[in-house]
N, C-alpha and C positions, 0 to 999 in steps of 0.2 A: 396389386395385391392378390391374396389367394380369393381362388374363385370358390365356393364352398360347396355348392352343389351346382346342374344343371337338370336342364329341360330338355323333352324329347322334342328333338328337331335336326334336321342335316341341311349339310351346305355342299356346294360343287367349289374344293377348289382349284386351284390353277395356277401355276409359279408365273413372277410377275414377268419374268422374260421370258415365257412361253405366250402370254399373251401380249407383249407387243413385238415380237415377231410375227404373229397374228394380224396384225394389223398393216404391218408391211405386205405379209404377203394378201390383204385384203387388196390394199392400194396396188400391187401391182399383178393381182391373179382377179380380185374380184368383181363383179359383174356392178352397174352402176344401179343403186337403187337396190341393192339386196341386202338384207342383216345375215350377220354368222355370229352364231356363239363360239365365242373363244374359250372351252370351259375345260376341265380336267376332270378328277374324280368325285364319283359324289360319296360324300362321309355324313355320318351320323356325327350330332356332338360328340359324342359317348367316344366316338373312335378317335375322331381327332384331337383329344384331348387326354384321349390315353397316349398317344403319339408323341403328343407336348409334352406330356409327365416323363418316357422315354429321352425324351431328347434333352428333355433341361434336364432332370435329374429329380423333379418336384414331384409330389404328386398328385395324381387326377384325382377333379371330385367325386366321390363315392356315391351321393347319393343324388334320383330321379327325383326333381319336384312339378309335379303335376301344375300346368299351366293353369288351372282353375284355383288352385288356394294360393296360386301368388295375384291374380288378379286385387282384392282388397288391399296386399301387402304395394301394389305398385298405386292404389290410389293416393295412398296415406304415403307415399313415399315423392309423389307428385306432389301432394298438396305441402312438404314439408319443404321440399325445394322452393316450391313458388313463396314461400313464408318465409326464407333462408335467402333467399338467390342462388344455392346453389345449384350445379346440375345436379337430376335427380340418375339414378344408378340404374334403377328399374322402372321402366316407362309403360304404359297400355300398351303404347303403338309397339314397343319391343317384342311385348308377350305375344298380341296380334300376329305380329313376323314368325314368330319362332313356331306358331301352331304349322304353318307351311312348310313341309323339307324342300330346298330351294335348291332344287336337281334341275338338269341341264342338259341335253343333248349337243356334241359339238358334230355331229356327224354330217351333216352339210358343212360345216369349213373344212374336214378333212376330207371329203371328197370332192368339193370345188376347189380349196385352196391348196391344199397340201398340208394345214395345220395337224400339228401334233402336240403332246404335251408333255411331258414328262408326271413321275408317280408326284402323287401328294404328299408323302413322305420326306421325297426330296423337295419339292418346294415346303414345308416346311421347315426344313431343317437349314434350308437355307434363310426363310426367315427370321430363322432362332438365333443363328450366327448373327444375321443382319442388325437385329436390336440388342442384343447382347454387345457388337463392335460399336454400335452408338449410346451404349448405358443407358436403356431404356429398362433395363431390369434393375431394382434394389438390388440385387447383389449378383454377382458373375453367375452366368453359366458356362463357362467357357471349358470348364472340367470336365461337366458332363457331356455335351458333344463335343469336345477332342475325345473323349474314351471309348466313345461309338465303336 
């Protein structure tokens, strides 16, 4: 469904065959007993979702809603699922996540491993393709990223 607004928050991310290629070359460059972050760029919602809008053809949501007036709106939305069984849409723990921008450094796997990543852009546009070729969207996009 359409998303209507968002919250201030960012994510790192990472095309999915950029990071297990990562992981190969962990098994066969990295040191036993080390972590590497396997991450790519870090985006604001705001971006990557203007990006989304771009790439399907849809468009981003417009307006910032402050993580503190949705707080009440995700109780009653909890307590209505648990009255329902449904899952609920908008969770605490959700809000909780999204106050963090969940940025990443991969710069110990690019200079121990050799990992690299490609733009965020292209990983998503290739996940745009991906769910759009398994009809995970209501309705095509296939229009709008072939017109890219």
């Amino acid at each position: 469904g359409r998303m209507p607004a968002y919250v201030d928050t960012g994510l790192n991310l990472v095309h999915v065959d950029d990071c297990a290629r990562g992981h190969l070359l962990a098994d066969q460059h990295g040191k036993p007993g080390e972590r590497y972050i396997l991450g790519g760029e870090d985006l604001s919602l705001r971006d990557i979702l203007l990006v989304l809008g771009r790439l399907t053809g849809r468009p981003a949501p417009g307006v910032k809603l402050p993580n503190r007036l949705l707080v009440p709106f995700a109780y009653g939305v909890e307590g209505w699922a648990r009255l329902t069984g449904m899952e609920p849409r908008l969770t605490l723990d959700s809000l909780r996540m999204a106050r963090k921008y969940m940025f990443f450094s991969s710069e110990k796997a690019k200079r121990e491993l050799g990992f690299s990543s490609r733009a965020a852009e292209q990983a998503l546009s290739d996940a745009v393709a991906w769910f759009d070729a398994k009809n995970y969207f209501k309705s095509s996009v296939s229009a709008a990223t072939q017109s890219r």
